[in-house]
C-alpha positions in Angstrom: 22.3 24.7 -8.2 23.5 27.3 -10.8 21.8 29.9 -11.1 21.6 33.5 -13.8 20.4 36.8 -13.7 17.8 37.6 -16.5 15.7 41.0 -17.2 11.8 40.7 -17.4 11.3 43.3 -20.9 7.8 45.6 -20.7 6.3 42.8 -22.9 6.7 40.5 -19.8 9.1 38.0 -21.0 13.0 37.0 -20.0 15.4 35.5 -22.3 16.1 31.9 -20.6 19.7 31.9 -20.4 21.7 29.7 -22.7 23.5 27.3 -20.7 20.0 26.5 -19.1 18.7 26.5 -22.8 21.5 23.5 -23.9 21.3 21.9 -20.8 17.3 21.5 -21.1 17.7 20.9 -25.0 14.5 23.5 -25.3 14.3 25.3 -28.4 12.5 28.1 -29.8 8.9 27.5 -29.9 9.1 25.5 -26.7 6.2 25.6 -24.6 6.2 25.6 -21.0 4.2 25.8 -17.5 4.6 28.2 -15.5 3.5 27.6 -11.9 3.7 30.0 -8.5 5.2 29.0 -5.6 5.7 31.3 -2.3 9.2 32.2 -3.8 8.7 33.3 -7.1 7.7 30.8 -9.6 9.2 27.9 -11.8 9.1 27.0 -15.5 9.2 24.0 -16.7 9.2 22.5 -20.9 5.9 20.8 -21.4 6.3 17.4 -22.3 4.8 16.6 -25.2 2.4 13.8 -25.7 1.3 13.4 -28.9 1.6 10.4 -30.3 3.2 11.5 -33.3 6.2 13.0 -31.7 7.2 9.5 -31.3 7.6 8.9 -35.2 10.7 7.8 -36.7 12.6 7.2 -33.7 13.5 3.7 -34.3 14.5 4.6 -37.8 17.9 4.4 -37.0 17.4 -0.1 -36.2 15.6 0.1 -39.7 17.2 -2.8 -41.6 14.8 -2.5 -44.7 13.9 -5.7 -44.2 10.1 -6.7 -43.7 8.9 -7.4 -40.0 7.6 -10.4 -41.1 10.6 -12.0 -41.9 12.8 -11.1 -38.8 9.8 -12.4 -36.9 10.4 -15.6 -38.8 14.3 -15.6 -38.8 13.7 -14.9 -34.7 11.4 -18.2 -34.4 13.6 -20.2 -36.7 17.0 -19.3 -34.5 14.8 -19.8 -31.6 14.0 -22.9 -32.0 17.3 -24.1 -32.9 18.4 -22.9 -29.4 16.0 -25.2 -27.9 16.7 -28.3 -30.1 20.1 -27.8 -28.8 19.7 -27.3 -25.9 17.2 -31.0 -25.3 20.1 -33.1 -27.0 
């Protein structure tokens, strides 16, 4: 386990060092929990769960066309498949 030194400032908070920081992909803004344990205590980034944190991430298999038309090119090569395959 790697591990940094960081400096608690008189407003009570530490810099999270940067190879952490990358390796965690947290940003500023990040929230996190904080919990005690009989060491010291851990941090951890809050996953978030809002629903809308899921929007647009299957942009990227966006074809422009409507869904109702794959669906129908799907059950049309489908079914070709299986016409082949009884002959």
């Amino acid at each position: 386990m790697e591990s940094f030194t960081t400096t608690l400032t008189s407003k009570g908070q530490f810099t999270v060092p940067k190879p952490i920081r990358q390796k965690l992909a947290v940003e500023p803004g990040t929230k996190f929990e904080v919990a005690v344990i009989s060491s010291g205590f851990v941090a951890k980034p809050r996953v978030k769960s809002n629903i809308l944190n899921l929007a647009g991430i299957l942009k990227k298999y966006d074809d422009g066309k409507p869904t109702d038309e794959i669906i129908e090119k799907a059950l049309t090569l489908a079914a070709r498949d299986i016409a082949k395959r009884k002959k």
